[in-house]
N, C-alpha and C positions, 0 to 999 in steps of 0.2 A: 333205630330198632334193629342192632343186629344185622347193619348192613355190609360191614367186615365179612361176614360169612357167606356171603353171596358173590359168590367170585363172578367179575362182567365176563367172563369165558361160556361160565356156565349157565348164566341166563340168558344169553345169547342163543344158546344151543336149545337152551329149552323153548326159548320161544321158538323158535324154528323147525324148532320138531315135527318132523311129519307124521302122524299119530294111524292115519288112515288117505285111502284116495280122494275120499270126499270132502268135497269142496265148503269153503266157509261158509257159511249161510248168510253174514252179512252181505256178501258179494255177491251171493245168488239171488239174494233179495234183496233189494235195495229197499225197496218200500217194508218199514214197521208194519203194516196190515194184511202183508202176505202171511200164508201158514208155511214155516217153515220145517222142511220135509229134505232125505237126505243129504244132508248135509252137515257140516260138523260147529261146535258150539265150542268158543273159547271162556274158560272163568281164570280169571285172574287173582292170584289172593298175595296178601302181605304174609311175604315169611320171614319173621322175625326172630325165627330159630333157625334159619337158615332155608335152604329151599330144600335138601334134606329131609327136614324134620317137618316141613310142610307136604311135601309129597307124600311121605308117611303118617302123617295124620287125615289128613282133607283127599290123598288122590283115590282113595276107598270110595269116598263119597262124590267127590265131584265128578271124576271120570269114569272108574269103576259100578257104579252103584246106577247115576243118572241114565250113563248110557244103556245100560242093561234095562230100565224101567220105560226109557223114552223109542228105544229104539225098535222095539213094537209099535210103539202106535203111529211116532212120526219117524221111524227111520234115524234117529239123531243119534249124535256119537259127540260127549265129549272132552275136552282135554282142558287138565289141570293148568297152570300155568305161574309157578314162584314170582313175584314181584319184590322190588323196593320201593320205599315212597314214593320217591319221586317217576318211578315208572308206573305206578297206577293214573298221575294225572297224564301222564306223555302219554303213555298207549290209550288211555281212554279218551282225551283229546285228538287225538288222530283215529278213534274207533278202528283200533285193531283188535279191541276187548268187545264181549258181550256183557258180560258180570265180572264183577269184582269185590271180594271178600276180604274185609279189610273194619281196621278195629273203628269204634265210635268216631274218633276224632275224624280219621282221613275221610269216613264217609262221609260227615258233615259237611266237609271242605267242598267232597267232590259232590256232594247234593246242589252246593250253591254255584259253583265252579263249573260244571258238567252238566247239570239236572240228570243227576242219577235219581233211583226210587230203587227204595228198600223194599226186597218181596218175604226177607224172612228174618228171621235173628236167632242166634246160637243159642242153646239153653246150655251149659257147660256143667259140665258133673264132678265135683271135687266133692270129698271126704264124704263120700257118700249121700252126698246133696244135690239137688239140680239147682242150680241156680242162672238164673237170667237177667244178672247183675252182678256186678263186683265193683269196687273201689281201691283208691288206695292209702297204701301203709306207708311210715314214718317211722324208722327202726334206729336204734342208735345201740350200742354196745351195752350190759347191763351192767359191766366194769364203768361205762362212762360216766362223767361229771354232768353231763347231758341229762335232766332230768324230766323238762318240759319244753313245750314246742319254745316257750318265752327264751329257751338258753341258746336257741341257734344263729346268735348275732355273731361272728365270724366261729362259727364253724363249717368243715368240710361234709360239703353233699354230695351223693353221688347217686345220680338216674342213669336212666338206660338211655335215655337220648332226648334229644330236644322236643321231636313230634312224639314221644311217647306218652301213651294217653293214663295209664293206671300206674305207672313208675315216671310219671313226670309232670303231665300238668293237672293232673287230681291234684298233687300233692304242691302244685305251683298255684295253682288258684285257692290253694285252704290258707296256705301260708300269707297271700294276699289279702285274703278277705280278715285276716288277723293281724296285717298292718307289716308286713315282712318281703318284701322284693330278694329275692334268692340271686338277682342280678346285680345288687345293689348291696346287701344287709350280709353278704358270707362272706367268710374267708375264702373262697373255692368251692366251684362247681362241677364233678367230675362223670362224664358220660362215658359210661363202660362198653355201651353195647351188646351189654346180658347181663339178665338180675342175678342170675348166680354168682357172677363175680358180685356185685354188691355186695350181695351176703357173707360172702366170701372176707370179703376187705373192710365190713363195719366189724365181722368176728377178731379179726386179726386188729383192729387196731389203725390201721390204715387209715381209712373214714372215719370219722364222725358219727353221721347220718348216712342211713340209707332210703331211698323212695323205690318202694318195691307194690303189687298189684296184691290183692288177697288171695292166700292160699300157697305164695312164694315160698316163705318158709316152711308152712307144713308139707310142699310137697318137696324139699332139701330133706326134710326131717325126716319122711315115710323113704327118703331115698340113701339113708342114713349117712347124708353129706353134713347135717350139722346136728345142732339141738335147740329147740327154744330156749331152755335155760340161760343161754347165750345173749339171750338179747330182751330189749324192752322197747316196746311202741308207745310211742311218743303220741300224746294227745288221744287215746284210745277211745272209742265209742264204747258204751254199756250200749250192747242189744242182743236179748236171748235167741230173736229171731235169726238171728245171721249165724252162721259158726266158724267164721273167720273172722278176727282181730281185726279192724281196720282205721283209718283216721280221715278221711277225707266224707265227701259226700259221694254215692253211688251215680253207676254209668252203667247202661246196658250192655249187656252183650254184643259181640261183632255182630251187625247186619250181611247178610248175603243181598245185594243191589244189582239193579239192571241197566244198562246206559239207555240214552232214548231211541235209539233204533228200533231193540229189539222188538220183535208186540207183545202184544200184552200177553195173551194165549200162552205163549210159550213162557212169559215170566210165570204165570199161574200156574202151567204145569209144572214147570222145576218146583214153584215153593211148593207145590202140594205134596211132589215125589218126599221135598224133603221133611215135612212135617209130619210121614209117615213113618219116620224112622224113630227107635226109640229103641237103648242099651238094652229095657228090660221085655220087648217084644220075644218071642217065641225064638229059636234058631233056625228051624228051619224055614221060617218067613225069609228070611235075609232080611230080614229089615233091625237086627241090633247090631253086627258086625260093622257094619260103616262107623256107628254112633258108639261102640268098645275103642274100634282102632284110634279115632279122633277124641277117644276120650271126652266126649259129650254125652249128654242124656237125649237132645233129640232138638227140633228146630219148631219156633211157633210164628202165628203171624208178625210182620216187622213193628216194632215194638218203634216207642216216640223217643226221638232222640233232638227233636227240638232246643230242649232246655243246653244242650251243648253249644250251641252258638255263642249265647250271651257269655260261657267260661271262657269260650274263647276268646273276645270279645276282651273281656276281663286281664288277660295274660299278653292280649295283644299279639296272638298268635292268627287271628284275622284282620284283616285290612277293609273295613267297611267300607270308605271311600271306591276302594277298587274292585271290592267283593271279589277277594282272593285269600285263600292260607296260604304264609310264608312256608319254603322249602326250605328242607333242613340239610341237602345237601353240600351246603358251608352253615355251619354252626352258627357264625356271627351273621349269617345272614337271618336266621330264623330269632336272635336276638332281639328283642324289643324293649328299649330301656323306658322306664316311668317317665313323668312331666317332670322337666326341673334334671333330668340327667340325659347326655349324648353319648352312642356308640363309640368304644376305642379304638384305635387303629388293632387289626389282630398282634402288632407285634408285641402291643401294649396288655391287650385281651387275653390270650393266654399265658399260661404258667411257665414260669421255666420249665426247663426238659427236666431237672429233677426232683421237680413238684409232681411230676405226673408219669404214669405206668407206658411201655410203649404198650400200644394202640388204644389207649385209652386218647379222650378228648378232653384238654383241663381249660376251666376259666376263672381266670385271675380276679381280672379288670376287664370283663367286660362293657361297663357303664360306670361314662363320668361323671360328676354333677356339672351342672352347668354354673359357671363361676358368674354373679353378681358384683359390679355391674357386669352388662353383658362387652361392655367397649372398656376400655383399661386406657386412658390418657398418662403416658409418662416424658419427662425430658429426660438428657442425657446429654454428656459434653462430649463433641466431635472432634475432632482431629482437628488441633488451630494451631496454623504456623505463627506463635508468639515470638516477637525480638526478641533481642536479646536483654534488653530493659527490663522485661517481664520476668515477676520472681514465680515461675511456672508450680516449683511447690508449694508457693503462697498460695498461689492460685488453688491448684485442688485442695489445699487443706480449707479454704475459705467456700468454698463450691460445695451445695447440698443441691440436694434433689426429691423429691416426691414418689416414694413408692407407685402412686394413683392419687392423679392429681383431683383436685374436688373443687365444684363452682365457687368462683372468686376465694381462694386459696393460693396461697404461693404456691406454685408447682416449681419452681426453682429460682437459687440465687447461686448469681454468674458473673463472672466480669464482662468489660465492658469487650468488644470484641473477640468473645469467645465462640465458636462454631455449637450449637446447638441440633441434638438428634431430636425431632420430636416422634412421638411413634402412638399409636392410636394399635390397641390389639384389641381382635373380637373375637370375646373367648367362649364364644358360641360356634364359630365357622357359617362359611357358606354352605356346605353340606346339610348338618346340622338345621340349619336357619329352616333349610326347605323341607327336614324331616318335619320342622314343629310346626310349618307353615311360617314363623315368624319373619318378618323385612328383612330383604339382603339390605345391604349398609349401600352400596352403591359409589358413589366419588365424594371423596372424602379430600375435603380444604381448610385449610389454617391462615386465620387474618394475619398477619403479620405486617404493621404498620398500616399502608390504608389500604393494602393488596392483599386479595385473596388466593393463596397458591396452593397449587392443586398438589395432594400427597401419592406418591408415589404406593401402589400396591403390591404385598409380596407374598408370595406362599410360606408359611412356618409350620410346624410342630409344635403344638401348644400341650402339653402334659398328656403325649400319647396320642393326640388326634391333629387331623389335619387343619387349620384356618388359616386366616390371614391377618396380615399388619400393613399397616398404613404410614408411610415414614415423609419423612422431608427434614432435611437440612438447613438451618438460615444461620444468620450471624448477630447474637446480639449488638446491637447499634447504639442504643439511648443508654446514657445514666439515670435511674431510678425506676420507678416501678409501672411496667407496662400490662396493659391489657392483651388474653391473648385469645382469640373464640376460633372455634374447631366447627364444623356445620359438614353435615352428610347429604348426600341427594334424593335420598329414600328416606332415611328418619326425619320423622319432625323433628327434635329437639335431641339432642347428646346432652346427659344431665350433669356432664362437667365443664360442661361450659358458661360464663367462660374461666379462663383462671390466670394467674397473676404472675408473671415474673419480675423479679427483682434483679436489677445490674447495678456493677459499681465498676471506677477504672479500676483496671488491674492492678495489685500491687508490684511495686518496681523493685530492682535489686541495682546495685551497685555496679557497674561496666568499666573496668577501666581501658580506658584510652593512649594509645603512645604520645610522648609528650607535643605538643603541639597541634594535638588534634579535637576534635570536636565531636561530642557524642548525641549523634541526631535522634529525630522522635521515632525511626525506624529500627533504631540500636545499633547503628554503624557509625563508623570513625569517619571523620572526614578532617583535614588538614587546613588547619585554618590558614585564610588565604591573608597575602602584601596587605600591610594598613591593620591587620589582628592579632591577638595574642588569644593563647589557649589560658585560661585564668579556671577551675574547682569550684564549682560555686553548689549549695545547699538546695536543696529543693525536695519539700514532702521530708527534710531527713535524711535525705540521701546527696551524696557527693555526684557531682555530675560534671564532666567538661562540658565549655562553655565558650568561643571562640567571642573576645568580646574587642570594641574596636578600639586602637590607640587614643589615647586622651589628645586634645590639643595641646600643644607643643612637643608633641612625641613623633614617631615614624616606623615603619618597621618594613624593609624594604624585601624580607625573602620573607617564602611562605612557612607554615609549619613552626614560627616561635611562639615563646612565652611568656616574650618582655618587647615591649614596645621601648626604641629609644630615643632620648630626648634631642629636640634642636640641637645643633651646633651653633655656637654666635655669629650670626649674620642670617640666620633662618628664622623662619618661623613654621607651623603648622596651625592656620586659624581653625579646621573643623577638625571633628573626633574620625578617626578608621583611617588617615591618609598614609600612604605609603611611602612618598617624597617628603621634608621640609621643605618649603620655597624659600627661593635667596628675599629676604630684604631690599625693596626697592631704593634707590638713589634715594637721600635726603633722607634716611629712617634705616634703625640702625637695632641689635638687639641689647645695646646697654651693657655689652660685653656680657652677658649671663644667658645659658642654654634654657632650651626646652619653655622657648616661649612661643605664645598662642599667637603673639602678632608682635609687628616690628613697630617701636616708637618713631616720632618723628625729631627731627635733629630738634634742640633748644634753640632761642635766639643765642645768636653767638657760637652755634655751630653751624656746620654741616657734612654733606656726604657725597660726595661726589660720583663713587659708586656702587654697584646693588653687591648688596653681602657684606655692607660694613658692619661688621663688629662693634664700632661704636664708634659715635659722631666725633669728629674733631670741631677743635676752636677754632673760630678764626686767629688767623694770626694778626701780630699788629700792623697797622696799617689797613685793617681790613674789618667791615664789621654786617650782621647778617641780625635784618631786625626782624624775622619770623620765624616759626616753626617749620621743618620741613625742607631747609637748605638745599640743595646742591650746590651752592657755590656762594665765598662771602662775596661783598662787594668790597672794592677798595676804595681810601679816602683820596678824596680830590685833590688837587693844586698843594703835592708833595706834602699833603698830611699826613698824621699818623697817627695810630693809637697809643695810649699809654702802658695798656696791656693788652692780650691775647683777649681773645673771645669776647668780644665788642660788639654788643648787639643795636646799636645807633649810631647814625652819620653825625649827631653831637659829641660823639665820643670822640671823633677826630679832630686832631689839631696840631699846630707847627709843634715841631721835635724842640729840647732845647736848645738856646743860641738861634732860636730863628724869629720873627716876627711873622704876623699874619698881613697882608696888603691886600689889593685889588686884586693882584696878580698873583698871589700866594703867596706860599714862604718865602722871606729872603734869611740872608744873616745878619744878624742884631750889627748894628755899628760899633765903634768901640768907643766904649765909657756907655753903653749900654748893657742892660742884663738882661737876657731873655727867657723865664721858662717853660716848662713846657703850658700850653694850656694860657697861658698869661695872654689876659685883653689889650696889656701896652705894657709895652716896655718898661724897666725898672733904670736910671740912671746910679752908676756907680760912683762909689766917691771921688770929689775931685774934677768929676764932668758936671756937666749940667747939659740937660737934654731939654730940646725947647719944640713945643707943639707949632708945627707951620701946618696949611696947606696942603693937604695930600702925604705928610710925613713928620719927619722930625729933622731935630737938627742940634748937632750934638758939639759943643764949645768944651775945652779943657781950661779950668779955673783956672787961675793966677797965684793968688794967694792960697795957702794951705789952710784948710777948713772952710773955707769958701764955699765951697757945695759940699753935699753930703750926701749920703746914696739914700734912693728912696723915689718914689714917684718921678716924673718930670716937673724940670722948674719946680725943682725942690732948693732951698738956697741957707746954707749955712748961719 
């Protein structure tokens, strides 16, 4: 109301003011039932044109006039006193006031707030009417597209301030009761701080709408600042009784009230003094002069201002709980948003600086709705140090996520080891919660696997207003589709619980490796060790090194290749990954051929004498080996011999030719004997005759010619 024009210099000073020597009467008397007698009377009123324009209408009357009537009979003397709102509850709370003169609303506040009592009520004289009522009007340009209350759904409003009772909440409680929140349902709500400017700024184009008291205009008009012509009121009342335009429902006149100190006596005398006064009384009564300069008609008993409660009530400009009216000294404190919306932060609340006038008040967004559900479950993928195996743009292009996850719903699909944000937002706040009384959230935990872990709490900025969010980091773990439930310490049930994530392995990308090296499940190179070879091999589609081990009959003796190489003849390698061939033991040999698994063993009729034969040898003649596995042949007995090499039986030996076999071994065949090899007896040549004795033979040279003939012994021509 105009509180701009009240400079704190100069209400300081007024309150201060030493007016006369006599002393306050509250202090003199402590006791309400004393009569109070010299001493001095403070009234306090709301000057909403300034203190000014208040001193100059009311100080005729309240100090001028009372003192002069009172001060015969009890000696009293008293002094005006300009107020702002919020100085009427501070000084009359701290009873440095006796009365205070102040419009419908704030009295109501300080009726219930203070227990003040109303001893009189203004009867106010426009357009030549007494009137002990007014209401208010809803004006919009008669240029405007504006044609009924129903068009004010973002249009710009402009009151005179927040506690303003006929330029503010008449016109906030009509619009209410007709389904319309001015906090909520406008483009912009602009508090000027005097209706002239209103009027002023809906002629111009400026505004929209203006919320102005009855009689505004006509007294711009009679003051030839505007013209009606100008403008149209919005949702207008037909009533022949009234002679001012107006659209709301009616509100009395300001009360004159008395705090509870004062006594009674002395409230009954003021209101009498003042119900004596009247514009159209005689002049030289002095009793119109007060009621000319204030522009009133005269004062009657206090009139019911009951029914103001419940408007208030209605706008939420009372606090039942508390039995308090909000202070408008911050705007957004005196803000009260409906059910289903929460206060914005002010940065959010008001208007840019070029939406609005300097010293005007503009609100944008003062009220948010409140977002359904009231808890927001989303995931989101975390910072994951993936290998380098990992096709990372596969990954996000395979990766979704849930705006707001919803019970048993996939809230996300992820790979298998991927770091997971989860975040739980309440887009209600803890502030908020306790405006609406609703349950704080409390400790907030997410199953994960068969452990409940506890989410991390943080302050945010949720679309202009302050709450919080609930976060924790985990790692997806499992392949396929897991269960995930959220549970609070305060709420019973969070209704997105629970909800489904889906993981798959990552997909992989291609890594190549320097040669001889081996690509682990970590996505590192590693150098394949003695005994391996680095060998390409397929997997999922993809090329991968692969460190795999030497075959049997292979070796690979330094680290880092990619061929394994075969035995050498007289080696072998019996298992797969060896790094050495072993030599071929004695008696076992590799067949003269490389990159065998194992060494044979010599034939009969070989052998090996020593490890790392190449390949068995024959026995030579004279010598013979009747098993497998040789080292060494054996040789024939009593100066026998073999016929050939590699003689695998002691019957393969036998006298050489020219020799006979005996007890004692070989000798030499006698002559006219024929010996050969292998031969069981002797063959007699022609011309001999050999004769079986005893232990030998015995050999005679024929006589005659043809006589013997070769062939057996004692063979005879």
């Amino acid at each position: 109301f105009g509180l701009r024009c009240l400079g704190r210099k100069v209400m300081l000073v007024s309150l201060l003011a030493v007016y006369s020597s006599l002393p306050l009467c509250r202090e003199l008397y402590p006791s309400r039932y004393s009569l109070w007698q010299d001493c001095r009377v403070q009234i306090g009123g709301l000057a909403n044109q300034g203190a000014e324009a208040f001193q100059r209408g009311f100080g005729p009357t309240f100090e001028t006039y009372l003192t002069e009537v009172l001060q015969t009979t009890s000696r009293l003397e008293f002094e005006a006193i300009p107020l702002s709102f919020a100085q009427s509850f501070d000084l009359g709370r701290q009873k440095q006031l006796d009365f205070v003169f102040t419009n419908p609303t704030e009295y109501t506040c300080l009726m219930v707030e203070l227990d003040v009592t109303a001893i009189a009520s203004l009867v106010n004289f426009r357009k030549g009417f007494a009137l002990d009522r007014y209401a208010g009007v809803i004006i919009t340009s008669r240029d405007s597209n504006i044609t009924s209350l129903g068009d004010l759904q973002d249009a710009h409003i402009q009151a005179v301030a927040i506690s303003g009772l006929g330029a503010m909440q008449l016109q906030q409680a009509h619009l209410l009761d007709l389904g319309l929140n001015i906090f909520t349902d406008v483009k912009q709500i602009t508090f000027t701080g005097n209706q002239n400017k209103i009027v002023q700024d809906v002629h111009s184009g400026w505004a929209d709408v203006g919320f102005v008291r009855t009689d505004m205009i006509d007294r711009s008009v009679a003051a030839n600042k505007t013209k009606w012509e100008y403008f149209r009121v919005l949702g207008s009342v037909d009533d022949p009784d009234f002679p001012f335009a107006y659209t709301t429902a009616f509100t009395p006149e300001w009360p004159l009230a008395s705090l509870p100190h004062v006594p009674p006596a002395v409230a009954e005398a003021i209101a009498f003094a003042l119900m004596r006064l009247d514009r159209d009384a005689a002049s030289e009564t002095g009793l119109a002069e007060p009621a000319l300069l204030g522009s009133y008609a005269t004062w009657v008993p206090a009139m019911n201002y009951q029914g103001l409660m419940g408007m208030l009530q209605r706008i939420g400009y009372y606090d039942v709980n508390n039995r308090r009216c909000l202070r408008p000294s911050q705007v957004m404190d005196a803000v009260t948003c409906p059910p289903g919306y929460v206060k914005q932060l002010p940065e959010r609340a008001f208007c840019n600086p070029d939406l609005c006038k300097e010293d005007y008040t503009c609100l944008c967004h003062p009220c948010a709705r409140l977002r359904d559900p009231a808890l927001v479950l989303t995931a989101a993928g975390g910072a994951t140090s993936w290998n380098p195996r990992v096709n990372e743009s596969a990954v996000t292009a395979m990766s979704a996520y849930s705006p707001a996850c919803e019970q048993m719903q996939t809230c996300a699909r992820v790979s298998v080891g991927q770091r997971l944000r989860w975040q739980v937002v309440d887009q209600v706040g803890e502030t908020n919660r306790a405006q609406i009384n609703a349950p704080q959230v409390g400790l907030v935990e997410l199953k994960w696997g068969s452990e409940w872990v506890a989410m991390t709490r943080e302050e945010m900025i949720f679309e202009g207003f302050p709450t919080q969010r609930y976060v924790v980091e985990v790692e997806a773990e499992e392949t396929g589709t897991v269960v995930v439930q959220i549970r609070s310490s305060n709420l019973q049930t969070l209704p997105m619980s629970p909800v489904l994530l889906s993981s798959e392995p990552p997909p992989l990308q291609e890594v190549l490796c320097p040669a001889g090296e081996e690509l682990r499940d970590d996505g590192s190179c590693v150098q394949c060790p003695a005994g391996q070879k680095a060998v390409v091999v397929q997997e999922n589609g993809i090329a991968r090194a692969r460190c795999w081990d030497c075959d049997p009959g292979t070796e690979q003796p330094r680290a880092g290749e990619t061929e394994c190489v075969p035995c050498g003849v007289g080696y072998f390698a019996s298992a797969a990954g060896q790094a050495l061939c072993e030599e071929c033991t004695a008696g076992r040999s590799t067949a003269g051929r490389q990159g065998r698994a194992q060494c044979l063993p010599c034939e009969p009729g070989q052998h090996a004498a020593t490890p790392g034969t190449a390949r068995c040898s024959a026995c030579p003649r004279g010598s013979f080996s009747p098993s497998e596995g040789a080292l060494h042949c054996t040789n024939c007995t009593a100066s026998m011999t073999t016929n050939e090499i590699g003689s695998r039986d002691a019957s393969q030996c036998a006298c050489p030719p020219g020799q006979r076999v005996t007890r004692h071994g070989c000798i030499p065949c006698d002559e006219g004997m024929s010996c050969e090899f292998a031969q069981v007896e002797p063959a007699q040549e022609e011309d001999h005759y050999v004769q079986n004795i005893s232990g030998g033979y015995r050999v005679f040279r024929c006589r005659g010619e043809g006589a013997c003939v070769a062939g057996p012994p004692e063979s005879c021509g």
